[in-house]
N, C-alpha and C positions, 0 to 999 in steps of 0.2 A: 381578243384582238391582240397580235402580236408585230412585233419588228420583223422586218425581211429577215435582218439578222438572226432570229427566234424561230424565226419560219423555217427559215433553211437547216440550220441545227436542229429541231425536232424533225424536220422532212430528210436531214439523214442520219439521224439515230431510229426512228421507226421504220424506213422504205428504200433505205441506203441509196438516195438521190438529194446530193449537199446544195440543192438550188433551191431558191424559197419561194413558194406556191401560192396558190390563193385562198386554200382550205384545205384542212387534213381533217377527217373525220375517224372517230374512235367508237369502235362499238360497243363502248360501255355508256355512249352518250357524249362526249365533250367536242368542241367543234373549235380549230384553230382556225383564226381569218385575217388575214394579213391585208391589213391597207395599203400597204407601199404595191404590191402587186397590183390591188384593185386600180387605184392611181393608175398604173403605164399599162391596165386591159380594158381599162371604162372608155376608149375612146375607137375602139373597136366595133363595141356596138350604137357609141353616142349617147353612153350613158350617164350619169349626176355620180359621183363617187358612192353616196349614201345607195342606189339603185344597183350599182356593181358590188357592194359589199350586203348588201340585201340579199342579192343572187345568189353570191358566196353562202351564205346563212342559211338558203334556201336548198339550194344544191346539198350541203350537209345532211341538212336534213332528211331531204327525201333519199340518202344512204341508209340512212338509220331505218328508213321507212323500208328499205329493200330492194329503192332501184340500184344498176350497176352501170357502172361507165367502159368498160373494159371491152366490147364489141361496137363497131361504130351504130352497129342498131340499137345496142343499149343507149349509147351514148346520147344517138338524135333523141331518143324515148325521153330519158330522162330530161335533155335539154327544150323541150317540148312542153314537157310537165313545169319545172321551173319557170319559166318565162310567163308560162298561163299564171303561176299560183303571184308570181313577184306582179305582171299586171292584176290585178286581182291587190294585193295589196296598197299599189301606184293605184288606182281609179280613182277620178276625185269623185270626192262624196258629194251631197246635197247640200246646202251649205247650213241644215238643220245640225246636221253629223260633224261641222267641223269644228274643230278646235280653234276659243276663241285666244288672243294673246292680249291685256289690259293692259301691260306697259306700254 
């Protein structure tokens, strides 16, 4: 998790674009994710900030895994897959499965 500030200096020393993004992904594995972005995109789709930097997290990953954003087919493809796996992690559980809080 990085600063807009962070974001945007590694978004234009790796892809020479000095504006700061919501995830840069590295193919050797490491995933930069900027909250101050998720902040002013989470309201887009009406999402909890944690939910919008989820997606971010998400989205990364399924790069690594080999999807591609770069044609809008890719793009829907990928953004299809994300949203299923991020509900998929959002669904409330049973309330066997959840987390209790004692304080």
């Amino acid at each position: 998790m990085v600063s807009a500030r962070e974001s945007a200096r590694v978004h234009r020393e790796f892809l020479a674009d000095p504006a700061a993004t919501d995830v840069i992904t590295f193919d050797h594995g490491e995933l930069i994710v900027c909250p101050a972005v998720a902040e002013r995109q989470r309201h887009l789709e009406k999402l909890s900030l944690a939910a919008e930097v989820l997606t971010y997290i998400i989205h990364g990953c399924l790069h690594l895994c080999g999807y591609d954003d770069h044609t809008e087919r890719d793009f829907q493809r990928l953004r299809r897959r994300q949203t299923r796996l991020r509900n998929q992690v959002l669904r409330p559980r049973p309330a066997r499965y959840q987390i209790i809080n004692f304080q």
